[in-house]
C-alpha positions as CSV (number, residue, x, y, z in Angstrom):
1,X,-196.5,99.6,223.9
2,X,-192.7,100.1,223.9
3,X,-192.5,97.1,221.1
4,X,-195.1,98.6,219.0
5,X,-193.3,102.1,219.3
6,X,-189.8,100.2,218.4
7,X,-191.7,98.8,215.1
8,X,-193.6,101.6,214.6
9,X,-189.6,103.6,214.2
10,X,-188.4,101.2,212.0
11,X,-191.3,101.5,209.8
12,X,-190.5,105.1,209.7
13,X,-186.8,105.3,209.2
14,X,-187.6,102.9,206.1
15,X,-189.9,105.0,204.9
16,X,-187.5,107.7,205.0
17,X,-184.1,105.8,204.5
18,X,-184.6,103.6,201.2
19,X,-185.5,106.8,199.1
20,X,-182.6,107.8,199.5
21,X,-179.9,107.1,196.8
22,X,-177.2,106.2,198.7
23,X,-179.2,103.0,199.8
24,X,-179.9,101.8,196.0
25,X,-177.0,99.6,196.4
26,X,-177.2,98.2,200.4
27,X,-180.9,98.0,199.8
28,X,-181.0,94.2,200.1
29,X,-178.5,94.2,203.4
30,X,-180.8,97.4,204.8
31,X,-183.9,94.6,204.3
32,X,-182.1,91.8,205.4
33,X,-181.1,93.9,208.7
34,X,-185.0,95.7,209.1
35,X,-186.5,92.1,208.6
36,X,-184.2,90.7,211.4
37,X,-185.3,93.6,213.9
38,X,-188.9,94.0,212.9
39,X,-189.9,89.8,212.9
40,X,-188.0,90.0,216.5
41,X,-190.2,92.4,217.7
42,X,-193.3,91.1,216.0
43,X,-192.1,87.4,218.0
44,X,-192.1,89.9,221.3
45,X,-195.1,91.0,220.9
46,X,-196.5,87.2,220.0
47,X,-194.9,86.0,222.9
48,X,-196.2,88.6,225.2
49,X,-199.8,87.6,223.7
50,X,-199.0,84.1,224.4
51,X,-198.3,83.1,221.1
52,X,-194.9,81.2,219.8
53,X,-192.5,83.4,218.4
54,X,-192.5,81.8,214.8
55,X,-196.0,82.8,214.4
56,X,-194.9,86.4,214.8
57,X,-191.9,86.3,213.0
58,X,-194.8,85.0,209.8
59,X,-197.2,87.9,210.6
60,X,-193.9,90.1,210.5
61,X,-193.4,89.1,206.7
62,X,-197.2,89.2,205.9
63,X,-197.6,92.7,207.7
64,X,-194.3,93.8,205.7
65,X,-194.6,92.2,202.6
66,X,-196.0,92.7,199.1
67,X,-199.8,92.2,200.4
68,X,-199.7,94.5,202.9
69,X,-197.2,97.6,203.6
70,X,-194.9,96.0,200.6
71,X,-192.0,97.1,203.0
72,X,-190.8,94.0,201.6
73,X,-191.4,93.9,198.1
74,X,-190.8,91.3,195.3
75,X,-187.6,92.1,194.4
76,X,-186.3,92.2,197.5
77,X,-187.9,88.4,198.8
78,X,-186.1,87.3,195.6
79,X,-182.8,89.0,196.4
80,X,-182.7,87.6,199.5
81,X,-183.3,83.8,198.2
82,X,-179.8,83.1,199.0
83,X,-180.8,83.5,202.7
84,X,-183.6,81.3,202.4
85,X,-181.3,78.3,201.1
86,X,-179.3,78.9,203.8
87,X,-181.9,78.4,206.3
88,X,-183.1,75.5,204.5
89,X,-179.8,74.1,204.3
90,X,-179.3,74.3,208.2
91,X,-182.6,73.2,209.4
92,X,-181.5,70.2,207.0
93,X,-178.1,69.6,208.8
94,X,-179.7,70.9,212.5
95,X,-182.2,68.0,211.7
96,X,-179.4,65.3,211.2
97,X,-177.8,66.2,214.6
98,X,-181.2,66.0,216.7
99,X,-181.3,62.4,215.3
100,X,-179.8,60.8,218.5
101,X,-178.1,57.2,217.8
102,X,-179.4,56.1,221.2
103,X,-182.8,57.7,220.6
104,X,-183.4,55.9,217.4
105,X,-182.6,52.9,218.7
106,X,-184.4,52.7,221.9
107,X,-187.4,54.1,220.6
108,X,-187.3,53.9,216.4
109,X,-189.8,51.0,216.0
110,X,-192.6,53.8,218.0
111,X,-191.1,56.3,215.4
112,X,-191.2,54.6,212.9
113,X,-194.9,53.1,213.3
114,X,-196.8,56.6,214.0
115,X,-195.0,58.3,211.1
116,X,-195.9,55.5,208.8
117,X,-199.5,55.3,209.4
118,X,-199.8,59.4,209.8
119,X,-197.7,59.6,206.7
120,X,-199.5,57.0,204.6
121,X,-203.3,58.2,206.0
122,X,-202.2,61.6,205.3
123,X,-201.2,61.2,201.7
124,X,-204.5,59.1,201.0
125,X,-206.9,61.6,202.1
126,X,-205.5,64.7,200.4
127,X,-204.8,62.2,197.3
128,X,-208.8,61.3,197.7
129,X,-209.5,65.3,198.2
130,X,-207.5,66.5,195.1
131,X,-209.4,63.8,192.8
132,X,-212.7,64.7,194.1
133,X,-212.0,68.6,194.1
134,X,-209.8,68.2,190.5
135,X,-212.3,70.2,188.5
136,X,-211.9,73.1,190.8
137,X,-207.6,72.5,191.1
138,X,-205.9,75.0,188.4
139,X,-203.0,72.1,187.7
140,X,-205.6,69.4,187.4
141,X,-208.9,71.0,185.5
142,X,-209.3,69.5,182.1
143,X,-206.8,67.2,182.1
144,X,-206.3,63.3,181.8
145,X,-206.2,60.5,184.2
146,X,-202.5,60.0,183.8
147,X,-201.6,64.0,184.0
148,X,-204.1,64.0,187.4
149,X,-202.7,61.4,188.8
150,X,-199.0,62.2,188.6
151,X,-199.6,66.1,189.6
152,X,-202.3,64.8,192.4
153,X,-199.1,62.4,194.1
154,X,-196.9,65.3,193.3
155,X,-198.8,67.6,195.9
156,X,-199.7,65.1,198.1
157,X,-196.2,64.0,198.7
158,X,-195.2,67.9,199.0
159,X,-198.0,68.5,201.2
160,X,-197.4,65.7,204.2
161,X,-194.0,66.8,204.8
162,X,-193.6,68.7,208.4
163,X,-191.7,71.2,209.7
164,X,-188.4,70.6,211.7
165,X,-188.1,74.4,212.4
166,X,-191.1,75.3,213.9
167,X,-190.4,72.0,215.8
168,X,-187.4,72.4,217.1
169,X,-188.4,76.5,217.6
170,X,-191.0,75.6,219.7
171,X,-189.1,72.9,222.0
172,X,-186.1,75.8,222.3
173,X,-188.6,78.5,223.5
174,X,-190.6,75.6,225.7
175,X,-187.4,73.7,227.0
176,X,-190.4,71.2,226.7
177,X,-188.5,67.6,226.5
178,X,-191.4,64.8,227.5
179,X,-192.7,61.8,226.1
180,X,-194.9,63.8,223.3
181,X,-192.0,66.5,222.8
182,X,-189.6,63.8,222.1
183,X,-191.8,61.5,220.0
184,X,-193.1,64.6,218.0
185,X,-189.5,65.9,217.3
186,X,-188.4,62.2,216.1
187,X,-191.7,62.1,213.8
188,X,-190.8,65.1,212.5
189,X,-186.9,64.3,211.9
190,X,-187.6,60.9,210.3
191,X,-190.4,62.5,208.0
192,X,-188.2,64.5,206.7
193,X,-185.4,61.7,205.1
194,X,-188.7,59.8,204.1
195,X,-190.5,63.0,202.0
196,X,-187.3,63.3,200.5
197,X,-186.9,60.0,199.3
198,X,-190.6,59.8,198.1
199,X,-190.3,63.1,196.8
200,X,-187.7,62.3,194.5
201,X,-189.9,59.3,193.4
202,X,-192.6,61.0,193.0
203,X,-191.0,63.8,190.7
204,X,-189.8,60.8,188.5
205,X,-193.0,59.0,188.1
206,X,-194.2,62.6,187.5
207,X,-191.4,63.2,184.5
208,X,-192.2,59.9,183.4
209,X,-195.7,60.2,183.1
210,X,-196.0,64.1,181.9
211,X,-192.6,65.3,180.5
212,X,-191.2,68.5,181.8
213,X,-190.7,71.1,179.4
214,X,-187.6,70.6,178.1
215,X,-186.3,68.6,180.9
216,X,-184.4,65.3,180.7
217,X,-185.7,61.7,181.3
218,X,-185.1,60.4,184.3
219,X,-183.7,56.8,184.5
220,X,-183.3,54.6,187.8
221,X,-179.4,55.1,187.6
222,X,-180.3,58.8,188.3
223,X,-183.1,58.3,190.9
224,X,-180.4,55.6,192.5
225,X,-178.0,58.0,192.7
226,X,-179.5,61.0,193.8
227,X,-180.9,58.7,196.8
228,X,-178.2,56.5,197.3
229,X,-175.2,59.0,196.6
230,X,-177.0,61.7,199.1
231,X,-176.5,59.1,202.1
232,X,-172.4,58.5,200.9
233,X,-171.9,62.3,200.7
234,X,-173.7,63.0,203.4
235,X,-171.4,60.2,205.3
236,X,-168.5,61.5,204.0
237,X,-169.1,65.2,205.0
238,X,-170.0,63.8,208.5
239,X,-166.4,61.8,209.0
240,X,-164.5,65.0,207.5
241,X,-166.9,67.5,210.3
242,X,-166.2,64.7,213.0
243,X,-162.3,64.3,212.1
244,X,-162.3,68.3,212.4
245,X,-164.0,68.1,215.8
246,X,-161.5,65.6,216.6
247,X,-157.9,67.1,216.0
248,X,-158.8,70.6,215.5
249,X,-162.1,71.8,217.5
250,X,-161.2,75.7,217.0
251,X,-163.6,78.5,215.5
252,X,-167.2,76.0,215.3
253,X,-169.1,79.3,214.8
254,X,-167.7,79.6,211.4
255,X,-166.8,76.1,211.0
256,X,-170.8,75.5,211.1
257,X,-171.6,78.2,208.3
258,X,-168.4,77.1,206.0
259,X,-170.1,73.5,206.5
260,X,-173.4,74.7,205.7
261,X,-172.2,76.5,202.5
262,X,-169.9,73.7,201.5
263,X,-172.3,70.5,201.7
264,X,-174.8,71.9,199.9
265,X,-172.2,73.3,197.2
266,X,-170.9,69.7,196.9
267,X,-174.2,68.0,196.3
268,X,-175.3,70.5,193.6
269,X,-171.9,69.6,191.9
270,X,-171.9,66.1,192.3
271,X,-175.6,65.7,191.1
272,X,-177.0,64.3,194.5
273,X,-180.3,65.7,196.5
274,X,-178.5,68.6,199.0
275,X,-181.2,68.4,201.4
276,X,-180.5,64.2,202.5
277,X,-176.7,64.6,202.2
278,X,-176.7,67.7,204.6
279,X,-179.2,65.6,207.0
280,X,-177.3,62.4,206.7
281,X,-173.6,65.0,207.7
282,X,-175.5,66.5,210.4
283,X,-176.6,62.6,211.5
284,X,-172.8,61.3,211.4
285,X,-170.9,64.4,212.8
286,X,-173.2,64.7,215.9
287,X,-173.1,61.2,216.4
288,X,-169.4,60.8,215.4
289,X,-168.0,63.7,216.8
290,X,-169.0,63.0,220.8
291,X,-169.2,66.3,222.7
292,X,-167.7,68.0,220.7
293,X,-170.4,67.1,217.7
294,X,-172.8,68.7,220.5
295,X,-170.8,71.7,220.6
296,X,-171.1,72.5,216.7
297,X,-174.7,72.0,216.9
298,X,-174.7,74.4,219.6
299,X,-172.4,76.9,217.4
300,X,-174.5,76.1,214.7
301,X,-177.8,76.9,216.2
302,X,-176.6,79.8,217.4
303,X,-175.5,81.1,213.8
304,X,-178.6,80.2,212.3
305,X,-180.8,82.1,214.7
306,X,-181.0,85.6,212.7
307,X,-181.1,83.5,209.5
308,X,-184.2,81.7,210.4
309,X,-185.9,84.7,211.7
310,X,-185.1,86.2,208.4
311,X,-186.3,83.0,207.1
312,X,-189.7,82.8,208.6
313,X,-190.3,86.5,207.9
314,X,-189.8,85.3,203.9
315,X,-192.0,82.4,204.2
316,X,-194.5,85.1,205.3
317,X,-194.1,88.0,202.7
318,X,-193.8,85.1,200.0
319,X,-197.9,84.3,201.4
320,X,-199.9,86.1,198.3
321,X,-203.3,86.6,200.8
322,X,-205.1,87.6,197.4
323,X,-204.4,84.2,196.1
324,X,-204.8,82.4,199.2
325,X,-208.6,84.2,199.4
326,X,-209.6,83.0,195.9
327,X,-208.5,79.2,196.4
328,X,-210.4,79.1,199.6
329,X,-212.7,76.9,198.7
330,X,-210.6,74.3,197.7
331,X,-207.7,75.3,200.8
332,X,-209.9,74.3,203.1
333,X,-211.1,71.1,202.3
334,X,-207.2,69.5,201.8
335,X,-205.9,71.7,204.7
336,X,-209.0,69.6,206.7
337,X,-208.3,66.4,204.7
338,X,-204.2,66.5,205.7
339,X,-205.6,67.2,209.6
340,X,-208.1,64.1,209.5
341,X,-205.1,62.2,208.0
342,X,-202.8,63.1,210.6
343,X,-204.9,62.1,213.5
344,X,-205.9,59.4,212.5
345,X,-202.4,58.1,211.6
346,X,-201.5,59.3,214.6
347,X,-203.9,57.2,216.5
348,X,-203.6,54.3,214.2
349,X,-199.9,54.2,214.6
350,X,-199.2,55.4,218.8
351,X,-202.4,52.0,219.1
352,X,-199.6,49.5,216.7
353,X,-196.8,50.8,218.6
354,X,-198.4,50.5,222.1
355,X,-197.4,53.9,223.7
356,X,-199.0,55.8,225.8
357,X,-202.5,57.4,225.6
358,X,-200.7,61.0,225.9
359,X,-198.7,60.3,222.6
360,X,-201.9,59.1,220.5
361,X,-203.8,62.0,221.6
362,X,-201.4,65.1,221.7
363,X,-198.4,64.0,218.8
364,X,-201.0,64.9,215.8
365,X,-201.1,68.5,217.0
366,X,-197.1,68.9,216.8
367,X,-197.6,67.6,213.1
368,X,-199.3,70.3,211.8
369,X,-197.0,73.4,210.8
370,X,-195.2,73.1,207.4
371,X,-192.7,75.4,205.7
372,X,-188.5,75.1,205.1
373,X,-188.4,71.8,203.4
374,X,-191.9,72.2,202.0
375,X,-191.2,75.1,200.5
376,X,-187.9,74.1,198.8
377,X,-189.7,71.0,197.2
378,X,-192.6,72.7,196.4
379,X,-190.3,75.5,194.3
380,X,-188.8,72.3,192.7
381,X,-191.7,71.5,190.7
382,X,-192.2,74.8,190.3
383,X,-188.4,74.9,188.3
384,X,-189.2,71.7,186.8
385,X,-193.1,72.8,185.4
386,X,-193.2,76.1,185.3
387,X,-196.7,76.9,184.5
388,X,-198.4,73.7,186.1
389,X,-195.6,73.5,188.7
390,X,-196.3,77.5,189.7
391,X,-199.5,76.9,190.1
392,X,-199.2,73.7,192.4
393,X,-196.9,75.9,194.5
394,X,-199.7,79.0,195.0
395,X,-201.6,76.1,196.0
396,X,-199.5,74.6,198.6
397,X,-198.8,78.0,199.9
398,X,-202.0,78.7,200.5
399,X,-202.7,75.5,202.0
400,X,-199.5,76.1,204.0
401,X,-201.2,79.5,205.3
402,X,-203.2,77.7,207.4
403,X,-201.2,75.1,208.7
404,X,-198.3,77.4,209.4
405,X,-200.3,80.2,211.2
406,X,-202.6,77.5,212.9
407,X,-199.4,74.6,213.2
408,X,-197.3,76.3,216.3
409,X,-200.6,77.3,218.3
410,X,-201.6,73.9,218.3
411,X,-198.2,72.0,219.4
412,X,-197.6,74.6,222.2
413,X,-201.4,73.8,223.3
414,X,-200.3,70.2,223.0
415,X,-197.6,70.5,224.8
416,X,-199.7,72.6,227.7
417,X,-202.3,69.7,227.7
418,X,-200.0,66.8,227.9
419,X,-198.2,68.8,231.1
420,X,-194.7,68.8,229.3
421,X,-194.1,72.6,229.5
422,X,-191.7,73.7,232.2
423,X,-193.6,74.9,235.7
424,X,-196.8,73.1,233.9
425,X,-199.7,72.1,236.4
426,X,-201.3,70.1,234.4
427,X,-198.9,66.8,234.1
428,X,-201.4,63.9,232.4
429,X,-201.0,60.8,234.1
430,X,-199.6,59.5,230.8
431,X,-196.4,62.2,230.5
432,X,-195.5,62.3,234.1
433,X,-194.1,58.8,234.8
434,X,-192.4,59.2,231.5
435,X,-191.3,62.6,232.2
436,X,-189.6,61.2,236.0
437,X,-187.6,59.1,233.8
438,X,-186.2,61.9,232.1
């Protein structure tokens, strides 16, 4: 009750405050600050009904945003875009720095096998669903073979990407760190680098086939170097962070955001893809740096916790629930094709590895939740098609709807099942061995 009466006020004094003249020009810092403490409390009171925090930070936006109170309104979700980049830019670099040297290489090959076979099923069945369904998809109705074809991989490839927030959100609020929490978060990590090198393949093939309004062709030295010169950026920014951590080590709070801010600034100057160079800097200076590479991530988690509540509460005031009702009957059938396709690559993949029954059976579950990343690529092909490409985003949103409201439930029940959250009682024989081990 005392959380509903705090967001009950803030409602209020927003009502009454942004009338007000004064406000017209701190209107975006006034939404930016309501956003923070209403999607906090809306994660209290999710948390209290035994629900993850993210999922009430997404109702927070819904609740607030242009399809509901329109607290939120348009102008103010596109205002606050910077914020948004940010987040995306930090769950990019906070990605890099999970990826553990040692981890990778004690347990990449298991990695490495689930998310190829969940990645790879994954793609096919929502590839097979958008071709069957492709009289009923806006961006594919009435068009050719080559056109459904290029916009069908386009979505696909958007749509089997993860999401390393809601991941690593969950595991913070858990302190979950067992066999399935581990391999989930590495699935999840890898994904992301191998998305993004698809994705920029795919958008090629996609400009190759169907020119862009107005855009340019894309030649392999391009596609070479937005790939290959992401991972020699990224390096670089990683030895400059870890020579920093080195000989000077003061101030990491703002040290994280000025690297945040200046990675991504370098890579849209220099032409390469800012979401692999910042992964491949986080990678290096977490693995370069020692301890002190641990304490930046540390710093740098704790600057990006108001963003990415802010973040989350975007993600869900950007969710049009009008449009998301009329494509339902096309939602539903990829958002159940992507599922199938994850469990069964999930099983197909923990079997080739050989790992344990817990993994095979609980992984899947922690696969589920999209948005950050997803998002940002998905607004790419918005920017580089703007009719087709719009419409290919409402899609995906809508799709994302259900995976994001549905994707955090299921991993914390995963988690619950396998025995891997703290005080748990129900340790499978699988996880506990694994879990005595550390």
């Amino acid at each position: 009750m005392r959380r509903a009466a705090i967001l009950l006020l803030l409602l209020v004094a927003m009502q009454f405050v942004l009338p007000l003249g004064g406000w017209q020009a701190s209107a975006s810092l006034l939404t930016f600050g309501f956003l923070i403490l209403a999607a906090y409390t809306v994660g209290e009171i999710a948390t209290a009904a035994r629900l993850p925090k993210v999922v009430g930070y997404l109702l927070a936006g819904v609740l607030f945003g242009p399809s509901a109170l329109d607290v939120v309104g348009t102008t103010s979700i596109t205002e606050l875009a910077p914020v948004s980049r940010l987040a995306i830019a930090l769950i990019a670099f906070l990605a890099g720095a999970e990826l553990q040297w040692e981890e990778v290489r004690s347990r990449g090959v298991v990695i490495l096998k689930i998310m190829g076979a969940e990645l790879l099923l994954s793609f096919l069945a929502m590839l097979a669903t958008l071709w069957l369904l492709r009289g009923s998809v806006p961006f594919l109705a009435g068009y050719g073979t080559a056109h459904v074809t290029a916009f069908a991989v386009l979505f696909a490839t958007v749509a089997i990407i993860h999401s390393p927030a809601v991941t690593m959100a969950i595991l913070s609020e858990t302190g979950a760190r067992g066999t399935v929490a581990r391999t989930t978060l590495g699935v999840v990590l890898l994904a992301d680098v191998a998305v993004i090198l698809l994705f920029t393949v795919a958008l090629a093939f996609a400009r190759a086939t169907v020119p862009a309004p107005g855009g340019e062709a894309v030649s392999l030295g391009i596609l070479a170097w937005e790939i290959g010169g992401s991972v020699v950026v990224g390096a670089a920014i990683g030895g400059a962070v870890a020579l920093y951590l080195r000989f000077v080590r003061g101030e990491l709070f703002l040290f994280a955001l000025l690297v945040t801010f200046l990675g991504a600034e370098i890579a849209r100057l220099v032409h390469v893809e800012a979401l692999l160079t910042l992964l491949v800097a986080g990678f290096v200076s977490e693995n370069v740096g020692g301890e002190r590479g641990v304490a930046l991530r540390h710093a740098m988690e704790r600057a990006a916790a108001p963003v990415f509540v802010v973040f989350f509460a975007l993600a869900g005031a950007s969710l049009g629930i009008t449009e998301v009702i009329a494509l339902w009957p096309i939602v539903v059938p990829i958002a159940l094709a992507r599922a199938f396709g994850l469990w069964a690559g999930t099983a197909v993949g923990a079997r080739w590895a050989g790992v344990t029954q817990g993994e095979g059976r609980y992984v899947w579950l922690g696969l589920v939740s999209q948005a950050g990343v997803a998002i940002g690529l998905a607004t790419i092909v918005a920017e580089a098609y703007p009719e087709l490409g719009g419409q290919l985003r409402t899609l995906f949103l809508a799709v994302m709807t259900i995976n994001q409201t549905l994707g955090p439930i299921l991993f914390r029940q995963a988690l619950a099942r396998s025995g891997e959250l703290p005080g748990s009682e129900s340790e499978s024989e699988d996880t506990a061995p694994a879990l005595a081990r550390g």
